[in-house]
C-alpha positions in Angstrom: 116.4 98.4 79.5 119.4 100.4 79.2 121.4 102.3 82.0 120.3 105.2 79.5 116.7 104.4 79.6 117.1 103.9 83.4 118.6 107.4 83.7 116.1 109.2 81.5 113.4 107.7 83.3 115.0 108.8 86.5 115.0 112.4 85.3 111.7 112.5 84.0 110.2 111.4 87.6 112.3 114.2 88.9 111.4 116.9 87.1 107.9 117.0 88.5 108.6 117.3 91.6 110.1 120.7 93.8 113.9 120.9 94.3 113.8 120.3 98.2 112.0 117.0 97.3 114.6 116.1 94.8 117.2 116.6 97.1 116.0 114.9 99.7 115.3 111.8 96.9 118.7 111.6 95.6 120.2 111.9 99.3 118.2 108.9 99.5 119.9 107.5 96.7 123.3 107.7 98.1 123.8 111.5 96.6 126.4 113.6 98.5 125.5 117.1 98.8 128.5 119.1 97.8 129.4 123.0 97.1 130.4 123.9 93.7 133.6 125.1 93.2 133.3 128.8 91.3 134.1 128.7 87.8 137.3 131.1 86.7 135.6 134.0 84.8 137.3 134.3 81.5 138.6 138.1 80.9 140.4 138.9 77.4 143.7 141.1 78.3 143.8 144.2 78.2 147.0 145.6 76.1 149.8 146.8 78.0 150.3 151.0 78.0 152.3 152.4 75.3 154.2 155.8 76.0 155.1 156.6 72.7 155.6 160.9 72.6 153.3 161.3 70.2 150.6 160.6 71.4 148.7 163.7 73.5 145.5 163.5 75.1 143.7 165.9 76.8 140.9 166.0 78.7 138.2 168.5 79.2 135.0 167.9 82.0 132.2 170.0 81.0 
C-alpha cells in the first residue's frame, strides 16, 4: 500500500462521519486545530480621475 492509498482510505472513513467527530479523530491523530488566516480579496483598480475640461456632466434626480 501506498501513503496515497493510505490517505485516500483515510478520507473515505472520514467522510461518513459528522465534522465534530472528525475533529475530534484527527485531534487524535496529532492534528493541531488552527485559525485560517483570511485570504486577501482580489479587487481590479479602479482608474485614477481625469479632469480634462471637456468633459461636463450633469446630473438631474427625478
Amino acid at each position: 500500500m501506498t501513503s496515497g492509498d493510505a490517505i485516500q482510505r483515510m478520507a473515505e472513513a472520514l467522510a461518513d462521519i459528522s465534522e465534530a467527530d472528525r475533529a475530534e479523530a484527527l485531534r487524535g491523530l496529532g492534528a493541531k486545530e488552527r485559525e485560517q488566516a483570511p485570504r486577501p480579496t482580489r479587487r481590479t483598480p479602479l482608474p485614477a480621475p481625469r479632469r480634462d475640461p471637456g468633459i461636463v456632466s450633469a446630473v438631474e434626480w427625478v
